[in-house]
N, C-alpha and C positions, 0 to 999 in steps of 0.2 A: 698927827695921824697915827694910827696902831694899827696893829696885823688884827684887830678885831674889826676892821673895815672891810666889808665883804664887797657888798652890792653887784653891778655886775661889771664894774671897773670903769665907769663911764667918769668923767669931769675925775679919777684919782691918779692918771699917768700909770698904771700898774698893769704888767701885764698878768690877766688872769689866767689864759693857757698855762704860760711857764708855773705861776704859782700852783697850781690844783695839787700836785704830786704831793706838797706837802701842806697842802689846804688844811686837811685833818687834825695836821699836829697839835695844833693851837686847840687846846678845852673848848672853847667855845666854837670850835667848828667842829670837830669830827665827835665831839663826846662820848668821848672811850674811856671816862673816868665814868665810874656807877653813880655817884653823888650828882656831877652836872647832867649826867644824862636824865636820873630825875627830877631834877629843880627844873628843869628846862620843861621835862612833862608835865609836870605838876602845873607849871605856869599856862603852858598850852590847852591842858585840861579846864583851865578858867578859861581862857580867852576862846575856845571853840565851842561849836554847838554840842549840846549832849549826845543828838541823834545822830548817825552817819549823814555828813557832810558831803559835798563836793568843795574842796580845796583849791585856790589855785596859790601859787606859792612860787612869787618873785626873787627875782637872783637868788634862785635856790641853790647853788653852791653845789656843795657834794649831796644833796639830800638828806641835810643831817635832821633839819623839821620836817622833811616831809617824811622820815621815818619812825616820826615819834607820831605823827598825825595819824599816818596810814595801821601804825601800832595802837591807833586807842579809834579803832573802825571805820574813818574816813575816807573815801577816794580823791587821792592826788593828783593834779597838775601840773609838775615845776616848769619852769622858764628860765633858762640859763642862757647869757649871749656868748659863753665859755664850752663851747664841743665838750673840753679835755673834762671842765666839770662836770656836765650832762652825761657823760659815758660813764666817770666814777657815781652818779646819781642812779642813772639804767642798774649798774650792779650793785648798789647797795641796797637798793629797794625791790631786787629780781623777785618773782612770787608773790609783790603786792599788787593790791589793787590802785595803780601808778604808772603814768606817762608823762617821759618827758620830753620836751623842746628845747629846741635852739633858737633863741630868740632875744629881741627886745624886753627888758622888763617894762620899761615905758608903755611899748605899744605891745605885747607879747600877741603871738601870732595861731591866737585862738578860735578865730572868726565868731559864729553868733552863740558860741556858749558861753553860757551862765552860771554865775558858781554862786555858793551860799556863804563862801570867806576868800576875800584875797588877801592871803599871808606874808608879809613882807618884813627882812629883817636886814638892817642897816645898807640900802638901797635908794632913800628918798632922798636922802641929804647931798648925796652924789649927782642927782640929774638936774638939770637947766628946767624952769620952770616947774616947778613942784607942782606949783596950784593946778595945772593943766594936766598935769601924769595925775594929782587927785580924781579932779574932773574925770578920766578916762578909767579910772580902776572903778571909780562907784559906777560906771554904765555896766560892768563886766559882773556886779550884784546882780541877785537876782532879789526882788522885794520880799525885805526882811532880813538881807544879809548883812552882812561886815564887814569891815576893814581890823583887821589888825596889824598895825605897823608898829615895830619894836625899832627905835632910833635914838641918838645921843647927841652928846657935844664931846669932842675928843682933844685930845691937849689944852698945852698951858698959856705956851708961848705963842703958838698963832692956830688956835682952835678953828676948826672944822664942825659940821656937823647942823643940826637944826632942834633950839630947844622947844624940850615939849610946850610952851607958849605960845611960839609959833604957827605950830603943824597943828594945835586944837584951832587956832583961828583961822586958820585954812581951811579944816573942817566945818567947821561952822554953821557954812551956807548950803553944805553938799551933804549933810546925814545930822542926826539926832542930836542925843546929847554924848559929849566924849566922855569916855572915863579911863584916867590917866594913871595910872602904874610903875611905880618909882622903882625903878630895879639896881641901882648902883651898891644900895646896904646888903646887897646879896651875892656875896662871896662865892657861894656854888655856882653861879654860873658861868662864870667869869674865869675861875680856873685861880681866882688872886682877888684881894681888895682891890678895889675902884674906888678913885674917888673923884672921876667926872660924872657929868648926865648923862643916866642910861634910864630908858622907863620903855613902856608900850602904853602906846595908845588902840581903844576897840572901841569903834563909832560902829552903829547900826544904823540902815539907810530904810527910810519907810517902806 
């Protein structure tokens, strides 16, 4: 496992209160270097719709995607099951068009709204039953939208995580066709070479 494991700490023993404070540090959270902050938009700019969007954006952490999303027109929703991260997410995105919760990323506690992309970044491979948190994210589409999940496989010696072969066959049954997004050859976002499976995957649901 690596400090690149966000999610919202469920099935990783971590606690995420205590971590938030220095949540940021890490490149690939708080993107406060210029380069991964835009490798990370660049990539979001493919993976979301042209038009202003409504987002919802699982184990959103400190806000760091939902700042780049709400930065290129979108309205955001994050879901954090972390207070300490949700408050640093409230002020990092003050003035945008952006609300967020304390909740389940699982079940996140949106009642009958409907978004055009549920945004989700290294959160799936943590929770018990994948296929069934799928199942529950594509209800949360509204027809026409998306999934985008950004997920990996992490160490050597006793790997963690869920390879994109998987999470497309899990898809499968529940949206279109996948199209899978190899992201480990890309240094900027990462803050350092990688050389485990890191990709996204963005399934669109009829």
């Amino acid at each position: 496992m690596t400090n690149d494991d966000h999610g919202d700490g469920t099935g990783t023993g971590l606690d995420w209160d205590a971590a938030a404070a220095t949540f940021d540090d890490e490149p690939d959270h708080g993107l406060r270097d210029p380069e991964a902050r835009r490798a990370w938009a660049d990539r979001l700019r493919g993976w979301l719709p042209e038009r202003p969007s409504d987002v919802l954006d699982l184990g959103c952490g400190t806000g760091s995607l939902s700042l780049l999303a709400a930065g290129q027109g979108h309205r955001v929703t994050g879901v954090d099951s972390s207070p300490p991260m949700v408050d640093l997410a409230r002020a990092k995105l003050v003035g945008r068009d952006a609300a967020f919760l304390v909740g389940d990323a699982a079940a996140p506690p949106v009642g009958e709204e409907r978004f055009d992309v549920v945004l989700v970044r290294h959160v799936l491979w943590a929770l018990p039953e994948p296929g069934r948190v799928l199942r529950h994210w594509r209800e949360l589409l509204r027809p026409g939208g998306r999934l985008v999940l950004v997920e990996g496989v992490w160490g050597t010696v006793t790997p963690v995580g869920i390879p994109a072969d998987r999470l497309a066959a899990l898809l499968a049954p529940l949206t279109g066709p996948v199209r899978v997004e190899r992201l480990s050859g890309d240094a900027r976002l990462w803050g350092k070479d990688v050389d485990d499976e890191r990709y996204a995957v963005v399934a669109a649901v009829p």
